[in-house]
C-alpha positions as CSV (number, residue, x, y, z in Angstrom):
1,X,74.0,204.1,-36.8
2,X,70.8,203.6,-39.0
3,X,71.6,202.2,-42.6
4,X,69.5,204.8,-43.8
5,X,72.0,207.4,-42.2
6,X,74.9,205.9,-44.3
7,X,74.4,207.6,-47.4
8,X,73.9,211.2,-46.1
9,X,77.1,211.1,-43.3
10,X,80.8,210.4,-44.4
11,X,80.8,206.8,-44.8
12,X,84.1,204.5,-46.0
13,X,81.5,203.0,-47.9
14,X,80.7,203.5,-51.3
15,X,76.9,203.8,-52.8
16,X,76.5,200.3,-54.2
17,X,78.2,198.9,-51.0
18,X,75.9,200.6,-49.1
19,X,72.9,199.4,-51.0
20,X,74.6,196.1,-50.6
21,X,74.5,196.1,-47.0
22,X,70.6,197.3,-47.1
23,X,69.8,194.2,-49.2
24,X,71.5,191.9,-47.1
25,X,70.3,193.2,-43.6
26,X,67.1,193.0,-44.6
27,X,66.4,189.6,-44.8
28,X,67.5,188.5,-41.5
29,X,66.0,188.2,-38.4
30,X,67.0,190.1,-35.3
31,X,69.2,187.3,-34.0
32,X,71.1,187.0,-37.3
33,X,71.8,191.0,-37.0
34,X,72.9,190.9,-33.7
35,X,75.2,187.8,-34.8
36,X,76.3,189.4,-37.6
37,X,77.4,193.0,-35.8
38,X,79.2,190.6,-33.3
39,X,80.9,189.0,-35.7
40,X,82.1,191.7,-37.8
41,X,83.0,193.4,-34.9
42,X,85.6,190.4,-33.7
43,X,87.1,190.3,-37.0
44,X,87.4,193.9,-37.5
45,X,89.8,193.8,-34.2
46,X,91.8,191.3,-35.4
47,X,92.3,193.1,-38.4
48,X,90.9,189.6,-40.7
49,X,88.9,190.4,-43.5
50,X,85.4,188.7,-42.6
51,X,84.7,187.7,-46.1
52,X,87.4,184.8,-46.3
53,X,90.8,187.2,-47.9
54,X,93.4,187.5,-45.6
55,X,93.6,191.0,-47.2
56,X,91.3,193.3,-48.5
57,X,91.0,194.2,-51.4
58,X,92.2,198.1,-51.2
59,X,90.7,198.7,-55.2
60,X,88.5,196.5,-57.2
61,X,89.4,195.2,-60.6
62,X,88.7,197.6,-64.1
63,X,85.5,195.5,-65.2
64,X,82.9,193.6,-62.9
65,X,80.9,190.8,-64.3
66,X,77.1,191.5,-62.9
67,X,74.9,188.3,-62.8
68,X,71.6,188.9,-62.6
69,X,68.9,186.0,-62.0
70,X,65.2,186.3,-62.1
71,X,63.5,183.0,-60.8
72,X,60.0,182.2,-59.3
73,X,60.8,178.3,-58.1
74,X,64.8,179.3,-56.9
75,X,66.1,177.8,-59.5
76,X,67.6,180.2,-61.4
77,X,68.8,181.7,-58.1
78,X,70.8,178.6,-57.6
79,X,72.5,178.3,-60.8
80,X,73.2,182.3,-61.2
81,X,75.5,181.7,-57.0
82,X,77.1,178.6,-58.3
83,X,77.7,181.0,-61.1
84,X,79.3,183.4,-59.1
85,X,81.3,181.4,-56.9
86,X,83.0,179.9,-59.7
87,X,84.1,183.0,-60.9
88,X,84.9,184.5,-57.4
89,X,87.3,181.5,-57.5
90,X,88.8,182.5,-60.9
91,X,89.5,185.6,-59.3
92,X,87.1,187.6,-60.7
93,X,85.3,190.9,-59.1
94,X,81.8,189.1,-59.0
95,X,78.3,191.7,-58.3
96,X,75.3,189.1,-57.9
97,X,71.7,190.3,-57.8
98,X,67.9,189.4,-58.3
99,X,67.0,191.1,-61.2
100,X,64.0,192.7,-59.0
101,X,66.7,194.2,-56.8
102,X,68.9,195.5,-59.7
103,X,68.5,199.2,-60.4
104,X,67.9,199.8,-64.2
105,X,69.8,202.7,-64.3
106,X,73.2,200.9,-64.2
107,X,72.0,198.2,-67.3
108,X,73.7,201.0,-69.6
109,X,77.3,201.1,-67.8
110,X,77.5,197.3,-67.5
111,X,80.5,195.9,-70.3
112,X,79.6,192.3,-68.5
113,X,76.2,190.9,-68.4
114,X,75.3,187.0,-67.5
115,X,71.4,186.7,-67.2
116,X,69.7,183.9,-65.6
117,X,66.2,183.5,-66.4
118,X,63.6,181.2,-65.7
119,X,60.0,180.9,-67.9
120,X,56.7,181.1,-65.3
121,X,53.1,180.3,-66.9
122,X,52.5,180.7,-70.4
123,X,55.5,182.2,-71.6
124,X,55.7,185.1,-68.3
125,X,59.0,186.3,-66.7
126,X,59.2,185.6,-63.5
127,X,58.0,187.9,-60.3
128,X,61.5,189.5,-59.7
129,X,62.4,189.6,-63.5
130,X,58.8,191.3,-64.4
131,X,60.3,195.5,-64.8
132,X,63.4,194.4,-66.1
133,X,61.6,192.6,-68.7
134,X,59.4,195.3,-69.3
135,X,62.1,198.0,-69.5
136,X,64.1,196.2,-71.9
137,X,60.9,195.9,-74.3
138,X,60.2,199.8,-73.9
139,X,61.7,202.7,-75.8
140,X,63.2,203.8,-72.5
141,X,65.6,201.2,-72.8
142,X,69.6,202.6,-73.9
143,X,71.7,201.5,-77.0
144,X,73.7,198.7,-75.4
145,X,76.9,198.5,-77.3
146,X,79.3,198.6,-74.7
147,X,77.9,195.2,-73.6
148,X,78.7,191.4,-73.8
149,X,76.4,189.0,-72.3
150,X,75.1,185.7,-72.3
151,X,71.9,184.3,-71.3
152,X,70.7,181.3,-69.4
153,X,67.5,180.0,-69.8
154,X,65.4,177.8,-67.5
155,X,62.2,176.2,-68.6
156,X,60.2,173.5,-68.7
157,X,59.5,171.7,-72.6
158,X,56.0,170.4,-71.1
159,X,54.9,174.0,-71.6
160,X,54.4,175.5,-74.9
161,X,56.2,178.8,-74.1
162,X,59.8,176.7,-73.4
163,X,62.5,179.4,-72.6
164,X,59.9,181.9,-73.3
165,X,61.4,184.9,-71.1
166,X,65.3,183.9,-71.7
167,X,64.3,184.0,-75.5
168,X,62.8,187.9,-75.3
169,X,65.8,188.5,-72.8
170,X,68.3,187.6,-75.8
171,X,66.3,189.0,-78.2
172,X,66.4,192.4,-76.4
173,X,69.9,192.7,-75.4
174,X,71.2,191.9,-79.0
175,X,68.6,194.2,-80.0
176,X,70.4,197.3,-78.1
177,X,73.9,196.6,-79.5
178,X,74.9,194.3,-76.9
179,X,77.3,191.3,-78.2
180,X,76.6,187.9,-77.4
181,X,79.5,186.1,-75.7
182,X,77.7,182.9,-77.0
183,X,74.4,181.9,-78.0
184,X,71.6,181.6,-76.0
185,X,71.8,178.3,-73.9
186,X,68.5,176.7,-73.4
187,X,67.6,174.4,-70.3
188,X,64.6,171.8,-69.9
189,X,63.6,170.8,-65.9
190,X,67.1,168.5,-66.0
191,X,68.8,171.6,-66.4
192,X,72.1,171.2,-63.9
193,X,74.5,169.2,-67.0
194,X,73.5,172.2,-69.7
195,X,74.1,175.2,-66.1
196,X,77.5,173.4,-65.3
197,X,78.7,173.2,-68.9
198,X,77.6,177.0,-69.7
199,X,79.3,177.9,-66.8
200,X,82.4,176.8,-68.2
201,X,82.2,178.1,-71.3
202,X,81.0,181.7,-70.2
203,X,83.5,182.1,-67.9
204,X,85.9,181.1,-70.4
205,X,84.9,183.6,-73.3
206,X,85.2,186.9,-70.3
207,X,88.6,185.8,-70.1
208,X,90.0,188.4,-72.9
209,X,87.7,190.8,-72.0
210,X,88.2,191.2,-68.2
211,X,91.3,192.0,-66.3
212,X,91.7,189.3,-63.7
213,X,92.1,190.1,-60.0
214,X,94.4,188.4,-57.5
215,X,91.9,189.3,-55.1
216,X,88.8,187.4,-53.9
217,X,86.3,189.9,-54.4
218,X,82.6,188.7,-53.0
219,X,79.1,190.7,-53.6
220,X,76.6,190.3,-51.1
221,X,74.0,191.2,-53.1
222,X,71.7,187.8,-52.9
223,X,74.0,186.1,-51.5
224,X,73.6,186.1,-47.6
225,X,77.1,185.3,-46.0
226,X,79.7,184.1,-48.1
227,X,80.9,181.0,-45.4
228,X,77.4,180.4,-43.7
229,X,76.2,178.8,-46.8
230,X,78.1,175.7,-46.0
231,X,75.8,175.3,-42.9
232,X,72.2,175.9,-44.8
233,X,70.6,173.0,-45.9
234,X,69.5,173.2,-49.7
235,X,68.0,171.6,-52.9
236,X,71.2,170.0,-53.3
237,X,71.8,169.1,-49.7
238,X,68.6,168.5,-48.3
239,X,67.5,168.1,-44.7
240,X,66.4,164.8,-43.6
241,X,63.3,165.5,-41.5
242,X,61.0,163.3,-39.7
243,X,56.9,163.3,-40.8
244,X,55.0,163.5,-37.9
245,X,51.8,164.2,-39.0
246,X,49.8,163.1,-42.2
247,X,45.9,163.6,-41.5
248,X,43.1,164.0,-43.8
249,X,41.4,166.9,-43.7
250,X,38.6,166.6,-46.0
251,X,35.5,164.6,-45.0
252,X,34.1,160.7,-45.7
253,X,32.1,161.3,-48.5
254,X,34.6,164.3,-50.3
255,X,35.4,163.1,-53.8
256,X,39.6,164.5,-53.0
257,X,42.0,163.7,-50.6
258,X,43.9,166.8,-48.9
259,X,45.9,166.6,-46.9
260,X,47.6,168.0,-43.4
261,X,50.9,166.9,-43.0
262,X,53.4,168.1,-40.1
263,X,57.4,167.8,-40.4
264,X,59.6,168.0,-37.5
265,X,63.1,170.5,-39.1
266,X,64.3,169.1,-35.3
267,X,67.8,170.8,-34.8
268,X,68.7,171.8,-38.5
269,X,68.3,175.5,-37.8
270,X,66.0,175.4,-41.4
271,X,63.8,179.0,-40.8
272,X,61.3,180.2,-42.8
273,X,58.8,183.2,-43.4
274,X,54.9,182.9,-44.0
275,X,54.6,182.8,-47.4
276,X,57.8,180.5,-48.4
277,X,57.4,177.0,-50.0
278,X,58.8,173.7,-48.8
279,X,60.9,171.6,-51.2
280,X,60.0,168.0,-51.1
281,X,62.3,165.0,-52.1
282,X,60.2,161.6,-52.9
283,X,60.6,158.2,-54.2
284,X,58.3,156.2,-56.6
285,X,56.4,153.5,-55.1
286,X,57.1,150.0,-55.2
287,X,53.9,149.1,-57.0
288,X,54.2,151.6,-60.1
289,X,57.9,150.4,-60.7
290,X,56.9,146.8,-60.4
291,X,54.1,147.5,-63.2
292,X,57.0,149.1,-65.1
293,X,59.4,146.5,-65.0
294,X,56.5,143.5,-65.6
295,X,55.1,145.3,-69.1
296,X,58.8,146.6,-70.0
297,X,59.9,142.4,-69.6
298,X,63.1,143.9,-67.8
299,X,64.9,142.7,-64.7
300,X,64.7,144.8,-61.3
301,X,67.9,142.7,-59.8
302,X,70.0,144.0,-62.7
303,X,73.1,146.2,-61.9
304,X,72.5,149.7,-63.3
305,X,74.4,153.1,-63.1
306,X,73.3,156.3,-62.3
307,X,75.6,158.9,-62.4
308,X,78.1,158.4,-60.4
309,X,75.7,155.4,-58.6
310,X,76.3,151.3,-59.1
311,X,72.1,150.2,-58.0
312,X,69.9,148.1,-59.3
313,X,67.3,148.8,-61.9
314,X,64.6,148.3,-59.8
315,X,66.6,151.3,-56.8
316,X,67.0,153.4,-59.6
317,X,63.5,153.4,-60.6
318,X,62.6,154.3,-57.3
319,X,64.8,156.4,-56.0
320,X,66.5,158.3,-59.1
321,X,63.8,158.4,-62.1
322,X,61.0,161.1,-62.8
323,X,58.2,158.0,-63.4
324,X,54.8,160.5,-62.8
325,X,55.3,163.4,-65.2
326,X,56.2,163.0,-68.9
327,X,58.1,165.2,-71.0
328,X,58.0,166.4,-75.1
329,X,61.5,164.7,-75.6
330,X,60.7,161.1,-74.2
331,X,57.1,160.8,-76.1
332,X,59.0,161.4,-79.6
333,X,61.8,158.6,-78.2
334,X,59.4,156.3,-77.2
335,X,57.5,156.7,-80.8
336,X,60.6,155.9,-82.6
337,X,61.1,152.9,-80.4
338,X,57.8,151.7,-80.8
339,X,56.8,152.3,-84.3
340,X,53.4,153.0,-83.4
341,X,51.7,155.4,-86.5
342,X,49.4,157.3,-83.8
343,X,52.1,158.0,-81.2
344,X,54.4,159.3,-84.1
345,X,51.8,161.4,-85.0
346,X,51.3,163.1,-81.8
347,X,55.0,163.5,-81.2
348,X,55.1,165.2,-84.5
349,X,52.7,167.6,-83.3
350,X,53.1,170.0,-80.6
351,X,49.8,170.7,-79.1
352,X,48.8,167.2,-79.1
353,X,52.2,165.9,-77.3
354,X,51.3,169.0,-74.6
355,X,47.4,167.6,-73.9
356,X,49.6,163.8,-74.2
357,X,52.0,165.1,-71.5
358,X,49.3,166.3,-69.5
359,X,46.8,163.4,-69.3
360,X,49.1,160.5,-69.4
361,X,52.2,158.7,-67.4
362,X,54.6,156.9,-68.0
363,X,53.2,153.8,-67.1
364,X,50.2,154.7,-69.2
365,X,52.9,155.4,-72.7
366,X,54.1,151.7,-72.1
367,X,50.5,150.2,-71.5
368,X,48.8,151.9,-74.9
369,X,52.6,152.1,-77.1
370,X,54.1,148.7,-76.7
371,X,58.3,149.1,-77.0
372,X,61.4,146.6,-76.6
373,X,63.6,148.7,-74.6
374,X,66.7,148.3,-72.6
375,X,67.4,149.3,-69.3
376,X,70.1,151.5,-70.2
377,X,67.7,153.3,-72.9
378,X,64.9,153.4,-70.9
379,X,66.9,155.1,-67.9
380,X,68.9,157.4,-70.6
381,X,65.2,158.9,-71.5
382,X,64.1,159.3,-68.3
383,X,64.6,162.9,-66.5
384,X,65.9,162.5,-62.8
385,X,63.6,163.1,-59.6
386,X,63.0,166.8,-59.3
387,X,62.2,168.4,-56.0
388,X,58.2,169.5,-55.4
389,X,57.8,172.7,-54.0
390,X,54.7,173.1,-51.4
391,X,53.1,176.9,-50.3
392,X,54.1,176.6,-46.6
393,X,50.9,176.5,-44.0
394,X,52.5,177.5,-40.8
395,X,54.3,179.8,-39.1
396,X,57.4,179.5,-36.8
397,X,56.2,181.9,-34.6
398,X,53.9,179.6,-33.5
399,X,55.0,176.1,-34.3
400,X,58.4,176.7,-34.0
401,X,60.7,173.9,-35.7
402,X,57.8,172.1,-37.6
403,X,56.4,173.0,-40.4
404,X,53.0,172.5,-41.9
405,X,52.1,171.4,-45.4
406,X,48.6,171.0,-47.5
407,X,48.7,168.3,-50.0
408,X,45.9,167.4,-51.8
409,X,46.6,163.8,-53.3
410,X,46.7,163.8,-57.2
411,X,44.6,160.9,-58.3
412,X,43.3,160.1,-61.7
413,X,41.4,157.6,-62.8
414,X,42.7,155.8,-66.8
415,X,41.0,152.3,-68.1
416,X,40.4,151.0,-64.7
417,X,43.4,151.7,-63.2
418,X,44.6,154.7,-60.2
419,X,47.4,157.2,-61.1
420,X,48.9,159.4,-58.6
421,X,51.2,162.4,-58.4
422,X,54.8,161.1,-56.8
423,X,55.3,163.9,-54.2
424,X,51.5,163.7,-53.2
425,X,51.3,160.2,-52.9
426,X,54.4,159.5,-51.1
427,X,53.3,162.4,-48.5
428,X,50.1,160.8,-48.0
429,X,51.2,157.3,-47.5
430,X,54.0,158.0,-45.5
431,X,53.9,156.5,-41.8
432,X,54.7,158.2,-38.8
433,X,58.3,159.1,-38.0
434,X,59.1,158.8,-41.7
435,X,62.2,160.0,-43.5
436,X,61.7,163.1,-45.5
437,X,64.1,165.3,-47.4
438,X,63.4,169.0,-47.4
439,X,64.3,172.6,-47.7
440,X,62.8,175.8,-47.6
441,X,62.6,177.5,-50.9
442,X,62.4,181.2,-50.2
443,X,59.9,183.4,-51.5
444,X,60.1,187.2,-51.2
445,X,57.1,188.2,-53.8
446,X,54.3,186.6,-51.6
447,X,55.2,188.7,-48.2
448,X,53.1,190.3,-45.5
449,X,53.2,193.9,-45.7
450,X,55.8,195.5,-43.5
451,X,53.2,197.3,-41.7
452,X,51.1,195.1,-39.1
453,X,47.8,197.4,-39.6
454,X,47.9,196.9,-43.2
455,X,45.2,195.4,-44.4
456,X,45.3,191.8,-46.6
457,X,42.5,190.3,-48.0
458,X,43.1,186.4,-49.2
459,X,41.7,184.6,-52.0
460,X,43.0,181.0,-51.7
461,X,40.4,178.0,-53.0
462,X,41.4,174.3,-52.5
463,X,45.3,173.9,-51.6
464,X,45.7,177.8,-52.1
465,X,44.8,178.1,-48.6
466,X,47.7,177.1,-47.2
467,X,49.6,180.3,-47.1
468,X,46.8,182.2,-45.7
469,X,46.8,179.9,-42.7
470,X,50.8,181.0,-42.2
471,X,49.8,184.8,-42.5
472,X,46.9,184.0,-40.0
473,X,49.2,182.2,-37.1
474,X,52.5,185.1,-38.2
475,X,49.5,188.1,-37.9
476,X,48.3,186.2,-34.2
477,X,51.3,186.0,-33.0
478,X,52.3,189.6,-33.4
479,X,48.9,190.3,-31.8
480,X,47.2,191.8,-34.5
481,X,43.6,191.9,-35.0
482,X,41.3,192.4,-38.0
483,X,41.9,194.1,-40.9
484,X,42.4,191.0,-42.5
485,X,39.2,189.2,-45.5
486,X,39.8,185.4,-46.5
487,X,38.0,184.7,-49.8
488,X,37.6,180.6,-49.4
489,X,36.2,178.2,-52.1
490,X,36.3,174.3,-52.4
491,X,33.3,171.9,-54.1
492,X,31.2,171.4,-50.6
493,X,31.0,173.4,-47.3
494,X,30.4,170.1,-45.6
495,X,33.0,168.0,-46.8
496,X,35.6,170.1,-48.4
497,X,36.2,173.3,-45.8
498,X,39.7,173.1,-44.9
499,X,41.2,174.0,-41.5
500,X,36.9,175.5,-41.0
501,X,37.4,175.3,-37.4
502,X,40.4,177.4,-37.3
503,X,39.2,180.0,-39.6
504,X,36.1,180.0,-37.1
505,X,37.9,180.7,-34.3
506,X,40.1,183.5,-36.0
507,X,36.7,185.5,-36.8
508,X,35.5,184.3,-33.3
509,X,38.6,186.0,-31.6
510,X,38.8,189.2,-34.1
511,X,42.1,188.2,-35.7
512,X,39.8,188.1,-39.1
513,X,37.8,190.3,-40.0
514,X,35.3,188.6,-42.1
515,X,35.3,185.5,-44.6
516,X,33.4,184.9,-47.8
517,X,32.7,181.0,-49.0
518,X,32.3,179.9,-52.5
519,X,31.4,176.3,-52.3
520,X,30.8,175.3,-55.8
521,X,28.6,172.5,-55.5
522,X,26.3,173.0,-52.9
523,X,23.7,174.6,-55.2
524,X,22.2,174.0,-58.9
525,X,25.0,176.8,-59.7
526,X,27.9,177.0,-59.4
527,X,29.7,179.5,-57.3
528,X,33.6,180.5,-57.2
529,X,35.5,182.9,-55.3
530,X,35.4,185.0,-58.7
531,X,31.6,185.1,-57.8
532,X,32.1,186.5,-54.0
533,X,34.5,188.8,-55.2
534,X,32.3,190.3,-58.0
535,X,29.2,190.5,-55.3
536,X,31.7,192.1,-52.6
537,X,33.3,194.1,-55.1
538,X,32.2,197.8,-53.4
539,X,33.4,196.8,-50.4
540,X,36.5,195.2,-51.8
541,X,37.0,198.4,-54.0
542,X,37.0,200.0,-51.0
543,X,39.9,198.1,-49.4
544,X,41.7,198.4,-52.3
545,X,41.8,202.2,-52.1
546,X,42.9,202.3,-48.4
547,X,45.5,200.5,-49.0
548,X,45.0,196.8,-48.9
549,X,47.3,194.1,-50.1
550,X,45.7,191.4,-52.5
551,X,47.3,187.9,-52.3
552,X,45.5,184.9,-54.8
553,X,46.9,181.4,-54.3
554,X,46.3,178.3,-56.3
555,X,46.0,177.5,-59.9
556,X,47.1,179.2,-62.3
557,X,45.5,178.8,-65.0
558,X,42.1,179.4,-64.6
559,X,41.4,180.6,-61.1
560,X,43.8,182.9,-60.9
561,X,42.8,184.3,-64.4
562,X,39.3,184.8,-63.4
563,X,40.4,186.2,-60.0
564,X,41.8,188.9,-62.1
565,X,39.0,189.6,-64.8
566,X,36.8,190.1,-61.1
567,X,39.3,192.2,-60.2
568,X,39.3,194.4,-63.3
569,X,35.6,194.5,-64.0
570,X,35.0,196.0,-60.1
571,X,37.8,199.0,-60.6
572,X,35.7,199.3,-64.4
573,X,32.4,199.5,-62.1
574,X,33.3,200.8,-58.7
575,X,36.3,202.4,-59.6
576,X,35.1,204.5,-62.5
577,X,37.9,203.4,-64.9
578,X,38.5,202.2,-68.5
579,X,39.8,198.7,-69.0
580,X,43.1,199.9,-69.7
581,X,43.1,201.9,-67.0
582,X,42.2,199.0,-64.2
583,X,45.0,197.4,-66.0
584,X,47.4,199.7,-65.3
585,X,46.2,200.2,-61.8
586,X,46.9,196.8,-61.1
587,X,50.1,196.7,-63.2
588,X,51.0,199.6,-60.3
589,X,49.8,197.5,-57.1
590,X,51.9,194.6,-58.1
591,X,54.8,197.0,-58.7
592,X,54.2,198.2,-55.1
593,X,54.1,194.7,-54.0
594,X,50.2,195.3,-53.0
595,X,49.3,192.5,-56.0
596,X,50.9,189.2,-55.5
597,X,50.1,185.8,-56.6
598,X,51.5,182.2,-55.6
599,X,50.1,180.5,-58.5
600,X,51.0,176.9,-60.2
C-alpha cells in the first residue's frame, strides 16, 4: 500500500503517525525500505514490538513533550536526540522534529515545548528553522498560554549576532503567554558541558507538569531507527578513514592552494547524498605547538589532564586544543593576564575583538601580548578541537565508498611568518594512506530536485564548486542530460579553473547544458559570477519561470550577498517587478525549496 493511500483508507494508524512514517521513509534508500518492510514484518510475527518495548504501548501518556531543533551545521540536531533519548528513558512520551518538518498548526496545542536553535550568518535562523521563525514574529501567530518551554541556544561568540535566533525564539514564545520553564540557556562553539547540564535541568522542571509513562514511547520523527543509531558513525564517534588522495588542483604560478582530496569510508557503511558535507577531525601540527610552548616558556613533557585524559602538554596541544581560531572570551583572559593597555582595550570593545578574532591566532596573541601563564590556565582558556565540515564533491553513485573533498589551504601571511587553517592544512599535508576521522553531516536544504528533468542552474566560485561536481556525477549517473547551467568564477582561467577538464567533458557529452566563467583577474576589470549572471539575466529569468532550481555555494558574506542583489535587480528588469516584489518571489522559491544556499 502507498503511504499516500494511508490517510484516505481505514488505517490503525493515527494522522501524526502516519506523517511520521512519511518523514522517516523518505530519507532512505531503496535497500533501507526493503530492509525495513523485512524487518517489521519478522517482528510483527513474533508479536515483539520493533521499537525496543516488549509491549506496546496500547495509549500514550496525557502530555507529550515536542522537541523541536532547527540547525544548519547538525548541531542542534544532535543535542535536541540526545535530548530525547534522555527523556524516552525517563519514561516520557517523546515527539522529536526539525522545526522545518513541524506543522505550525499544532504550536497552539502544545503544553510542552523544548526548542533547539542554532544562529547561521549575521544573526539568521537556520534553513529548517526559517517559517517557524517567521511565523512566530507575524500577527498570525496564537496567544500561547497553555505553554511551557525552554530554549536552547547554539552560537558561536566570534560573531556579533551570538544566540541571535534562540534570543528572538525566547523573546517570542514569552511574548504569546507561554511560561518559561527556565531561562534562556546560551551556548558558545564548546557547547556539549552547557547541552548536558540543560538537559538535566529541563527534564527536571517537566517533572510536575507531565504525567510519567511506564512505557517507552519513541517518535520517529528525525530520528531514523531507534536501535540502528548504535551502528552509524557520528560527530561523536567518528569513522577512521584512510586518505587516499590529496592533489593540487590549481596551477604553478596560482597564488592559492586547493585542493582534491579522496577518502576511502572502506566497509563502514557511511552513505551520503550530493549535497551533504563531510565532517573532518584534525590535529595541530607539531611546528605551531612547538612555537607555542618555546614563547609560552612551558614544558611539552609535562603531565596534563584533559577531561577524563592523563597526556602530556605537548599531546594535548595537538590532539585536544582549538590552536587556529580564537574566540571573544580568551582575548579578554589573555588581557587580564598580560596587562597589556592596547589588548585591554580591544577586549573591552566588541567590534574591535571581532576584526582581532578574525585576523589573528593564537600564536599571533602570545607573539604581540606577552603573558606568564600556566599550563593548566592556558589549557582551561582554550576551546576543544571542533569538527570542520566540508560541501561534499562526489557522488556514491559513481565513486562508491570514497568520497571527494575541495580544500583550499588557508594561508595568511603576519610579520614574516605563515599561518594556516588546522583542518586545511592537516588535509593538505597528509601522506597517503593517512588516518582520518570523519562523518557525514547530512544536509536536506541543498538537494537535487525530485524530478530528474528539472532544471538546476549552479553558481559556485572558488571551493563552492564542490557540490556542483556531486550533482553533476548523481545527474550522470541517472542518465540525465542538460537542463543543467554552472556559473563558475575563480581569479585566473589558466591557473585557477577547477576540475576544467571535467566540466569540459560534461558540456562535451550534453550532461551540461552550458557554463558561464567569471575569472576575475584576467582583465583590467574585474569580473564575478554576479557579473555573468546580470549579463545572462534574460535568459536566466527565463529559467527561473520554467521552473528552475537555483543553488549558490561559497562565501557568505559577500558572494552570496551579491549573488542575490543580481538576482533581484533581473526579476526588477526582466521580470517586471518592484523590489519588494522580487523579494518576495524569492522569499517563495526558497520556501518551495527552488532557492538554496550552502554558504559559510
Amino acid at each position: 500500500m502507498l503511504l499516500k493511500e494511508l490517510s484516505s483508507l481505514a488505517s490503525p494508524l493515527s494522522e501524526v503517525q502516519v506523517n511520521k512514517l512519511k518523514q522517516l521513509t523518505a530519507e532512505l534508500s531503496a535497500v533501507q525500505l526493503a530492509w525495513v518492510s523485512g524487518y517489521l514484518s519478522a517482528t510483527a510475527e513474533q508479536g515483539v514490538n520493533p521499537l525496543g518495548s516488549e509491549t506496546v504501548a496500547q495509549s500514550a501518556p496525557a502530555q507529550t513533550i515536542t522537541i523541536l531543533y532547527g540547525s544548519q551545521t547538525g548541531n542542534g540536531r544532535g543535542v535536541a536526540s540526545e535530548l530525547a533519548a534522555k527523556a524516552q528513558a525517563q519514561g516520557y512520551a517523546v515527539n522529536l522534529a526539525s522545526m522545518g518538518d513541524y506543522k505550525i498548526r499544532q504550536l497552539k496545542q502544545e503544553t510542552i515545548l523544548l526548542a533547539v536553535v542554532s544562529t547561521h550568518g549575521e544573526g539568521e535562523a537556520p534553513d529548517d528553522a526559517i517559517e517557524l521563525h517567521k511565523f512566530l514574529a507575524s500577527k498570525r501567530a496564537p496567544k500561547l498560554e497553555n505553554l511551557n518551554y525552554s530554549v536552547l541556544a547554539l552560537g558561536d561568540s566570534s560573531y556579533e549576532f551570538f544566540c541571535q535566533t534562540g534570543k528572538d525564539f525566547d523573546d517570542r514564545l514569552s511574548a504569546l503567554g507561554a511560561k518559561p520553564l527556565q531561562a534562556l540557556v546560551e551556548c558558545d562553539v564548546d557547547y556539549e558541558l552547557t547541552a548536558d547540564q540543560w538537559h538535566e535541568s529541563v527534564l527536571e522542571a517537566v517533572k510536575p507538569l507531565i504525567e510519567i509513562s511506564g512505557a517507552s514511547v519513541v517518535s520517529l520523527s528525525g530520528t531514523g531507527i531507534p536501535g540502528a543509531a548504535t551502528n552509524e558513525f557520528t560527530k561523536q564517534k567518528p569513522y577512521t578513514a584512510e586518505l587516499l588522495v590529496s592533489q593540487k588542483l590549481t596551477g604553478r604560478d596560482s597564488d592559492r592552494d586547493v585542493r582534491h582530496v579522496e577518502i576511502d569510508l572502506g566497509e563502514s557503511g557511511l552513505s551520503y547524498q550530493a549535497g551533504d558535507a563531510l565532517g573532518v577531525w584534525f590535529t595541530n601540527t607539531e611546528t605551531l605547538v612547538e612555537e607555542l610552548l618555546t614563547k609560552l616558556s612551558l614544558n611539552g613533557d609535562e603531565a596534563v589532564t584533559v577531561g577524563k585524559d592523563a597526556l602530556s602538554l605537548k599531546q594535548a596541544l595537538i590532539e585536544k586544543k582549538e590552536l587556529t581560531q580564537l574566540y571573544p572570551g580568551l582575548i579578554k583572559d589573555w588581557a587580564a593576564l598580560s596587562g597589556n593597555a592596547e589588548l585591554v582595550s580591544i577586549s573591552d570593545d566588541k567590534e574591535l575583538t571581532r576584526q582581532f578574532v578574525r585576523n589573528n591566532q593564537l600564536a599571533d596573541l602570545v607573539s604581540n601580548y606577552s603573558a606568564e601563564v600556566t599550563s593548566t590556565q592556558l589549557l582551561a582558556m582554550l576551546r576543544p578541537i571542533t569538527p570542520r565540515l566540508y560541501s561534499i564533491a562526489s557522488s556514491q553513485s559513481e565513486v562508491e565508498s570514497e568520497v571527494h573533498l575541495t580544500v583550499a589551504l588557508v594561508e595568511d601571511k603576519r610579520e614574516g611568518e605563515s599561518r594556516f587553517g588546522g583542518a586545511s592544512q592537516f588535509l593538505a599535508q597528509a601522506d597517503e594512506g593517512a588516518e582520518v576521522k570523519v562523518y557525514v553531516e547530512p544536509n536536506k536544504h541543498f538537494r537535487l530536485p525530485e524530478s530528474p528533468e528539472t532544471p538546476v542552474i549552479m553558481v559556485g566560485p572558488g571551493t563552492g564548486i564542490a557540490p556542483f561536481r556531486a550533482f553533476m556525477q548523481e545527474r550522470a549517473a541517472q542518465g540525465i542530460e542538460g537542463n543543467s547551467w554552472l556559473i563558475f568564477g575563480n581569479p585566473h582561467f589558466e591557473q585557477d579553473f577547477l576540475y576544467q577538464t571535467e566540466w569540459q567533458q560534461y558540456l562535451k557529452d550534453g550532461s551540461l547544458s552550458r557554463i558561464d566563467l567569471a575569472f576575475s583577474r584576467d582583465q583590467a576589470h574585474k569580473i564575478y559570477v554576479q557579473h555573468r549572471i546580470a549579463e545572462q539575466g534574460e535568459e536566466l529569468w527565463k529559467w527561473l519561470e520554467s521552473g528552475a532550481h537555483f543553488y549558490i555555494c561559497g562565501d557568505a558574506e559577500r558572494m552570496a550577498k551579491d549573488v542575490h542583489q543580481a538576482l533581484l535587480d533581473i526579476a526588477v528588469k526582466f521580470g517586471g517587478k518592484t523590489e519588494e516584489e522580487a523579494e518576495a518571489y524569492f522569499e517563495n522559491l526558497r520556501s518551495d525549496k527552488r532557492y538554496q544556499k550552502d554558504v559559510y
